[in-house]
N, C-alpha and C positions, 0 to 999 in steps of 0.2 A: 613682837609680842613677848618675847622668850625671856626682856629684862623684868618686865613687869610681871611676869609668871612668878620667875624664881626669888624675885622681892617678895612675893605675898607667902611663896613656902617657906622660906630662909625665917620670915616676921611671925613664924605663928607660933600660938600661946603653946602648943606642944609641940616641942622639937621631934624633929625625924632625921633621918637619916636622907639623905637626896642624890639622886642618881638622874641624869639625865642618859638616855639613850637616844645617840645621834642618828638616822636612821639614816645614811648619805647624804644627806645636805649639803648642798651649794649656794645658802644664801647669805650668808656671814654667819650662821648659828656657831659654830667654834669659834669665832672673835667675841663674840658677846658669852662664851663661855667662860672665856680666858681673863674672865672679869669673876670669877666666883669659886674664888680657890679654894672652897668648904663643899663644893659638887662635884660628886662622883660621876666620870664621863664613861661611857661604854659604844664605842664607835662603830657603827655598823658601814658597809664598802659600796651597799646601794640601798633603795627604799625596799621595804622587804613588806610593806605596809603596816596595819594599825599591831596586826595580830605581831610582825617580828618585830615591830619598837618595843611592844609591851612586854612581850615573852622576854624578854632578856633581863629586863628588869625585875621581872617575879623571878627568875632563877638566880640573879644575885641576891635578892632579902631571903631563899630558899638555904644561898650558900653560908649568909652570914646568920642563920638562924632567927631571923627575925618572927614575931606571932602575927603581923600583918604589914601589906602591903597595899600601895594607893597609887593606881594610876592615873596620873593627870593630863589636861590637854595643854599644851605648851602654847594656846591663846587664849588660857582659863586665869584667871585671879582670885583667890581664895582668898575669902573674910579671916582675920585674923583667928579666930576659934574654930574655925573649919574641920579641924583635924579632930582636935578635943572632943569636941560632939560625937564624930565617929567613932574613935578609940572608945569612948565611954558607951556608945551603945552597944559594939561588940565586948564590951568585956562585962558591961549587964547580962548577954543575953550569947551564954555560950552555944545555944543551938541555931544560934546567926553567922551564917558563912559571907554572909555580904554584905553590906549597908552602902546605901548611894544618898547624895546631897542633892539639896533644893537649887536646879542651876537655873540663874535667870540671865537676861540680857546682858547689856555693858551697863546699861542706866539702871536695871534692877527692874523696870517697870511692865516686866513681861518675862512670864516662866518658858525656856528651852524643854525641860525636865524636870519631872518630882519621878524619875523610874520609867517603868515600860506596862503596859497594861499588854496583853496578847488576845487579836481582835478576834472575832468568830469568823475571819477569813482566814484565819491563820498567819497574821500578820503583828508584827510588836508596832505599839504606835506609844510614842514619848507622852505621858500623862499631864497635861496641861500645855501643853506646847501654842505659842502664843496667846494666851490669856493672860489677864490682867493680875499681877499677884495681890490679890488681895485677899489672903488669909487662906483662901479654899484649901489649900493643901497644909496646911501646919499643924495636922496631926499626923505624929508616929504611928505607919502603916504597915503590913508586909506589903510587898507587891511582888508580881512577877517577875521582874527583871531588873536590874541596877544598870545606869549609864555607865559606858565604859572610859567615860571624859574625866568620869573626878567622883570615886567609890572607893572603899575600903574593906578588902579580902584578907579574910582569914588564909595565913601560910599553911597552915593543919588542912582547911578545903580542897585548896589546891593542889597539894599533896597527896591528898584521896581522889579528887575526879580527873587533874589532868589540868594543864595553863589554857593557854586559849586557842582554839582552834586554827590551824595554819591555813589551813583552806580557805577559809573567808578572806583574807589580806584585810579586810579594812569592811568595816558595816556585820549585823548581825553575830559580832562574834561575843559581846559581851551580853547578848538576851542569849545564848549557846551555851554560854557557861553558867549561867543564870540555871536556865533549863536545868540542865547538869547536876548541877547543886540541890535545887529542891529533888529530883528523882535519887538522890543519895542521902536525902533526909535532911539536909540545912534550909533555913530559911534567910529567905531576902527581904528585906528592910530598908524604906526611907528612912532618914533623920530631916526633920523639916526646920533644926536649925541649924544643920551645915550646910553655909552659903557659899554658892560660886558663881561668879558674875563670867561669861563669855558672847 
């Protein structure tokens, strides 16, 4: 998944800065790196899960001063304006600490995520999650929570509440920081036409 990841960020309408963090991998992922000498590697010595691939990566767009950061899942494919979309919504809407994309299947024909709603169990459930995309969510929304697969954070946020939480390893840490955010006064935000196919 990792060539066709890094083709769809490398091809987009707004360039970024690209950092993959290896999280210990032993599947070929550094040979299929060793093919994109425009990405920044940052190697981790074992799986530290979702929360220490990501965190490494907010602390480098931290070090080099960046005003946002995207983490992505490395078997997600981003629509060529993907980025665009997001940068332009946060920089609309300075009291937006987060904005997360429309993710649908591989074929497109069934929404993963439009965000996180948080149920009256006390539980985040992915808002449209196997339904048919057909328009239902293509309006610009707040919601509870951004997906942690392919979102756009404000560096200033994260700066003020804290990266992502270590204790989770993986699940529940980006409805966390989500949480976080709004309880410090930022708001989170769909964009329903940042696409990502996973």
């Amino acid at each position: 998944y990792l060539g066709k990841c890094l083709d769809s960020l490398l091809d987009q309408s707004h360039k970024a800065h690209i950092i993959v963090v290896d999280n210990g991998s032993t599947d070929g992922s550094l040979d299929v790196l060793s093919k994109y000498s425009g990405v920044e590697l940052i190697q981790r010595e074992k799986n530290y899960g979702y929360t220490g691939g990501v965190n490494p990566g907010f602390e480098r767009a931290i070090e080099l001063g960046l005003d946002y950061v995207a983490p992505f899942n490395n078997d997600a494919v981003a629509d060529k304006d993907w980025l665009k979309h997001l940068v332009k919504a946060l920089d609309d809407s300075p009291a937006t600490g987060i904005v997360t994309s429309k993710i649908l299947n591989q074929d497109g024909s069934e929404i993963d995520s439009t965000g996180d709603y948080y149920t009256i169990w006390g539980l985040p459930y992915p808002r449209g999650r196997g339904e048919k995309d057909i328009n239902k969510y293509d309006g610009e929304t707040e919601i509870f929570a951004a997906s942690g697969g392919a979102s756009l954070y404000r560096v200033k946020m994260l700066e003020e509440i804290g990266l992502l939480d270590q204790a989770f390893f993986a699940y529940y840490e980006a409805v966390d920081v989500s949480f976080r955010a709004q309880l410090a006064g930022w708001k989170v935000l769909f964009e329903p036409k940042a696409v990502v196919y996973q």
